[in-house]
Residue, then its C-alpha position, 0 to 999 in steps of 0.5 A: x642400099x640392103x632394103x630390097x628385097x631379093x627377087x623370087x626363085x631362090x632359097x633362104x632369102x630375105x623376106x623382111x628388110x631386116x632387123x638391122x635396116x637403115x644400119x650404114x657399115x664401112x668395112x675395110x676388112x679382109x680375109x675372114x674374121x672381119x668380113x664373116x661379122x659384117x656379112x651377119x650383119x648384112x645378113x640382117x638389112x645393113x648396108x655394107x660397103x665393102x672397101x678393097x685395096x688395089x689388090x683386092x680381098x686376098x681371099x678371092x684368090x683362095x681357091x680352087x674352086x673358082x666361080x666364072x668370074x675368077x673368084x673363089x669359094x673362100x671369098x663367095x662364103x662370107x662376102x654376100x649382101x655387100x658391096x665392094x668399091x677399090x679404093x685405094x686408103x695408101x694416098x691421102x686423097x683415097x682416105x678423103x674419100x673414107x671420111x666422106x663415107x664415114x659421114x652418116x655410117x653408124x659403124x666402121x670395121x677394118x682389121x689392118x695392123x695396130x697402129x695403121x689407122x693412126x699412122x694415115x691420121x684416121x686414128x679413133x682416140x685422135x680423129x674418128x670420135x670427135x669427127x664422127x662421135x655416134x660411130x662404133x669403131x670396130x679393130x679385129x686384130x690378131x693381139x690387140x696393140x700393147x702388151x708382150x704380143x701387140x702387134x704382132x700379125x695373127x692368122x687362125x691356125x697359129x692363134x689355134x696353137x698358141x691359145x691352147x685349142x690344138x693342144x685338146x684336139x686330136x688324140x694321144x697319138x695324133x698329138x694337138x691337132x688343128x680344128x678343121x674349120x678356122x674357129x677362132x677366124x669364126x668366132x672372132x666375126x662372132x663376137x665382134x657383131x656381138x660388140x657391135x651390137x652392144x655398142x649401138x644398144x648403149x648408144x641408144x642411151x648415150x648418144x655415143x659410139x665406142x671403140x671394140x677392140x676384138x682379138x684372135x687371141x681373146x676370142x680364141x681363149x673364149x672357145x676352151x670351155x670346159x678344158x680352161x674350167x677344168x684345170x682352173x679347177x683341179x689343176x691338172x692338164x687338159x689333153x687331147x681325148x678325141x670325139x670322148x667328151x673330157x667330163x662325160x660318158x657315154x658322150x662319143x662316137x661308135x661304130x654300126x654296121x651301117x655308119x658311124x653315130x654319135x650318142x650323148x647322155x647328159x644326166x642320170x636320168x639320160x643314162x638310164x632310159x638310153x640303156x633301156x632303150x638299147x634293151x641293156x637296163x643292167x648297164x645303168x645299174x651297175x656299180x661302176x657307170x651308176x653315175x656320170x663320174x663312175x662312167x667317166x672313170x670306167x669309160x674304156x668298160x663302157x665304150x667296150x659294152x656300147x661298141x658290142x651293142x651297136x655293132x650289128x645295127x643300121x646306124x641311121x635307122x638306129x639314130x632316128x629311133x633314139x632321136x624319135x624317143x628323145x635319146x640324143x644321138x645322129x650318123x657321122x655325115x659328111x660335108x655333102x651329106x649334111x647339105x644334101x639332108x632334108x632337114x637342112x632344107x627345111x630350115x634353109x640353111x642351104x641359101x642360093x640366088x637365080x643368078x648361080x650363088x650358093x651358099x651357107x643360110x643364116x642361122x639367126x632366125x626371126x620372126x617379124x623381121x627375117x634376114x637371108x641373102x638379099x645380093x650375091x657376093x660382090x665382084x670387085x669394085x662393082x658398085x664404086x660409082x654406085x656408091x660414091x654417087x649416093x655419097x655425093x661424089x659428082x661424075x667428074x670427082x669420080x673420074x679426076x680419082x680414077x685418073x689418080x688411080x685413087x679408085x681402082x676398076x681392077x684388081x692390082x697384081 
């Protein structure tokens, strides 16, 4: 069960048992899309058991950096708060042992292949509703099943290609660039808690569960805001422009003597009170940047005005100005910057338990009902017997499926 509590001594842990205590969730996911939603949710008080196949999670071999027991940081980074039994789903008496599970789960996330379920006979439409007809079935799959793509496996940076998010990142000269972090991975996760969750909310009313088809693809379209409302709009090609904002200025990144900033004008208003402050008010008057078209139009002229501006100030003094007189603005940090900054602490997104875990906190922040991290990330097959004890197995069950090899102690190779 997730309604411990943690033991004190650590950072951003639970406090509450959750707002989403007494949830049961079944995750046969893998990787990252699928595994970064159940962690939200467990993240929040729901029990999460995490289902391995013989091999594992691939991703606890995504390394280096390892951790002392041989997994690796891209496994530790979405996998707290759960716990892992290996089972093994390719023989029947393994998927027996899921639908016992599934007895009393309130959701169900997997992210094999379309078409997998339903050839092991755990098919939603043809089993899973009428045996469990409260249960949210979740699928994170990279196209769905039909249309000219079903099927067809999806990894994030292909997905970052193939919706067009490449194409708007980089520059002239780079080209489509991959973001640097597996959006579409991320946002998939995202969007399939948001299902989820509006699934369990309808089912208040209804008394039944769902099915939430989440994609790669569609959760990739979701992120090309503005560039997919521009060329809806005016019909004219988005292309990558760098750290310039497409529809802005000044909305980018400039050199100081100190470090590199970012500063962001949104409005009139904005524009003229960030000229200002930077001791420049004739900037905002004239003609060419009096409005954010007019900027957006000029915006080499500008940029060279605000470079010449900002060459010869500190950088992080200069910023913490601007923010302290409401002007948007931040230095460029590095990764370990940005987690070593104090205000990173402060909302402690920075999260670590007593026994070595770290890792990112949960950015869901509620007042009577707090989440954080309650576990470290499971090793494999930990908590089998655990598990399958609760759910009624007896001992000699459980050793008559690790003779079958139905249960997996160790990682297969």
């Amino acid at each position: 069960m997730n309604d411990a509590l943690p033991q004190a001594g650590g950072k951003g842990l639970a406090r509450s048992a959750g707002a989403l205590a007494g949830l049961k969730v079944i995750d046969l996911t893998r990787v990252l899309g699928g595994p970064y939603c159940t962690m939200v949710l467990s993240d929040h008080g729901a029990e999460v058991i995490k289902l391995e196949p013989p091999q594992g999670d691939e991703v606890r071999d995504w390394g280096p950096p390892f951790d002392g027991h041989g997994d690796a940081s891209y496994f530790l980074g979405v996998n707290r708060n759960k716990r892992s039994v290996g089972l093994d789903l390719s023989k029947p008496a393994g998927r027996e042992v899921l639908l016992r599970l599934l007895d009393g789960a309130d959701v169900l996330v997997e992210n094999f292949k379309p078409g997998s379920m339903e050839k092991w006979g755990l098919g939603y439409e043809q089993v899973l509703r009428d045996r469990f007809p409260r249960l949210i079935h979740c699928r994170v799959s990279g196209f769905g099943a039909d249309g000219p793509e079903g099927g067809f496996p999806g990894y994030d940076a292909v997905l970052q290609a193939m919706v067009g998010l490449m194409s708007i990142n980089g520059t002239a000269d780079s080209g489509p660039t991959r973001l640097g972090n597996p959006i579409v991975d991320i946002a998939t996760g995202l969007f399939s808690a948001i299902a989820i969750l509006m699934a369990l909310q309808e089912r208040e009313r209804s008394g039944e569960g769902q099915f939430c088809d989440m994609t790669l693809h569609d959760c990739g379209m979701a992120l090309l805001h503005p560039h997919a409302a521009n060329y809806l709009l005016n019909g004219k090609r988005p292309h990558p422009t760098g750290n310039p904002h497409p529809n802005l200025a000044p909305y980018s990144k400039f050199r100081t003597r100190t470090c590199e900033i970012f500063v962001a004008a949104g409005n009139e208003p904005a524009f003229r009170k960030f000229c200002e402050f930077l001791g420049i008010p004739e900037v905002s008057r004239d003609p060419r940047f009096a409005t954010n078209g007019g900027r957006v139009t000029n915006r080499e002229a500008l940029t060279e005005i605000l470079e010449r501006r900002f060459a010869e100030e500190d950088g992080h003094e200069l910023t913490r100005r601007m923010l302290a007189a409401g002007l948007p603005a931040g230095p460029v940090r590095h990764v370990d910057e940005a987690l070593a900054a104090p205000h990173t602490a402060h909302r402690e997104m920075v999260t670590e338990t007593g026994d070595g875990y770290r890792g990112l906190g949960t950015p869901i922040k509620l007042s009577r009902t707090p989440g954080g991290t309650r576990a470290a990330p499971p090793r494999f097959a930990e908590h089998t017997e655990a598990v399958l004890a609760r759910h009624g197995f007896s001992e000699a069950e459980i050793a008559a499926l690790r003779e079958e090899g139905i249960l997996v102690g160790a990682r297969r190779r």
